[in-house]
N, C-alpha and C positions, 0 to 999 in steps of 0.2 A: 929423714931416715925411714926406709920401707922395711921392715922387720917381718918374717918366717922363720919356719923350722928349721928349713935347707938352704934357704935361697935361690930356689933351681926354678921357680915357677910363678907364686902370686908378688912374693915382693920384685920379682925380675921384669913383671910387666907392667908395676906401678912405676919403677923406674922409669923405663922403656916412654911409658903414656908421660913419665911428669916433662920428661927431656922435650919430647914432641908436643905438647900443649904451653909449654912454655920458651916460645923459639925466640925471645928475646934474650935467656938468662938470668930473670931476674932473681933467679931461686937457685939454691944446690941442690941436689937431691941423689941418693945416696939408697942403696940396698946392699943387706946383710941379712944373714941366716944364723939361731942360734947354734949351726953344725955349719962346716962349708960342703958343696955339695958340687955339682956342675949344674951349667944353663939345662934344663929338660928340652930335646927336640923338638917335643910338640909346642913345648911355648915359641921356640924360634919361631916353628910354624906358624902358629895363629896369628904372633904379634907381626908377622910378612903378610900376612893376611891385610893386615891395615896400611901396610906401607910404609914399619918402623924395621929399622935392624938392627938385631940388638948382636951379630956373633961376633962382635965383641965384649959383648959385657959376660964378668966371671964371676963364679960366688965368691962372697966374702964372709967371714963370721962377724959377726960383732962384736969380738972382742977384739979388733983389732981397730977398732973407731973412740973417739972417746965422747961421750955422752953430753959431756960441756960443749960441744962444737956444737949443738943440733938444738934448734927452736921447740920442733915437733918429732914426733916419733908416730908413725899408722903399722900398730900391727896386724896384720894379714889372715892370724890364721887363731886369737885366742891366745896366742902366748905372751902376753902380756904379764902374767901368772909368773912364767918362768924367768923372765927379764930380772936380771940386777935392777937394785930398788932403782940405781942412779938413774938409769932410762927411765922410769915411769915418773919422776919427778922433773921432765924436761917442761918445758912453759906449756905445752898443749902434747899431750898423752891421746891417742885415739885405737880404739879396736875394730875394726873394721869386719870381723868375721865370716869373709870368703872362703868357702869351702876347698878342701885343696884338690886339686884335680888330679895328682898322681897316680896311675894306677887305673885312670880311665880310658875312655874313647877321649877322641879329638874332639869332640860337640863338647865334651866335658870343660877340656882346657878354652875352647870359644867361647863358653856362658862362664868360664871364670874370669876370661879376658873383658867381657862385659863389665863384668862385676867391679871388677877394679877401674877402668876406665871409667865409668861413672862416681866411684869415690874419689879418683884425682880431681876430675872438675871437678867435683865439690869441694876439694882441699885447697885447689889454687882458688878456687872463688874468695875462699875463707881466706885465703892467705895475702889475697889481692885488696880486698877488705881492710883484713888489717891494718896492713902497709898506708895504705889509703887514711886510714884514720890517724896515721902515726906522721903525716907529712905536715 
């Protein structure tokens, strides 16, 4: 579960990157915003930029997930704070603190698309790891 404020932007493109980095399936992966929001334009943009397409994917809150379903939880933006305790007691909790890019230029949402793209590899490494240790 990729968690933000809105879900219109950094958790939208963790999803986006986990979908695309993992083109076997071996993983769910799931984004939600503590408000529902819409996809932001400019993330559509950036993430066509790499060659992923997300217009279909729409925000969700998180209250409408239940917390028991999910291994791990990456939130995106420090709101971690605001989470029901039950998400931060999922098996691996993580903060990620990617600055949110709404409200900026496009170079903004491109260096946040970085940003998260480099926290998924390292989640699926973590997560491939795991798995790996668990066979």
């Amino acid at each position: 579960m990729f968690v933000c404020r809105k879900n219109s932007a950094r958790s939208q493109m963790a999803e986006a990157f986990a979908h695309s980095l993992d083109p076997d399936g071996k993983f769910t992966f799931v984004s939600a915003g503590l408000e529902e929001s819409s996809v932001h334009p400019l993330t559509i943009q950036v993430i066509s930029e790499v060659g992923i397409d997300i217009c279909q994917q729409t925000s969700k809150r998180i209250d409408s997930f239940n917390s028991q379903d999910f291994d791990v939880v990456a939130s995106m933006c420090g709101c971690g704070s605001m989470l029901p305790v039950e998400w931060l007691m999922v098996q691996e909790f993580q903060e990620w603190e990617v600055s949110d890019p709404e409200g900026n230029s496009v170079e903004t949402f491109r260096q946040a698309r970085e940003q998260v793209k480099q926290q998924v590899e390292y989640l699926l490494m973590f997560l491939r790891l795991k798995m790996s240790r668990n066979v």
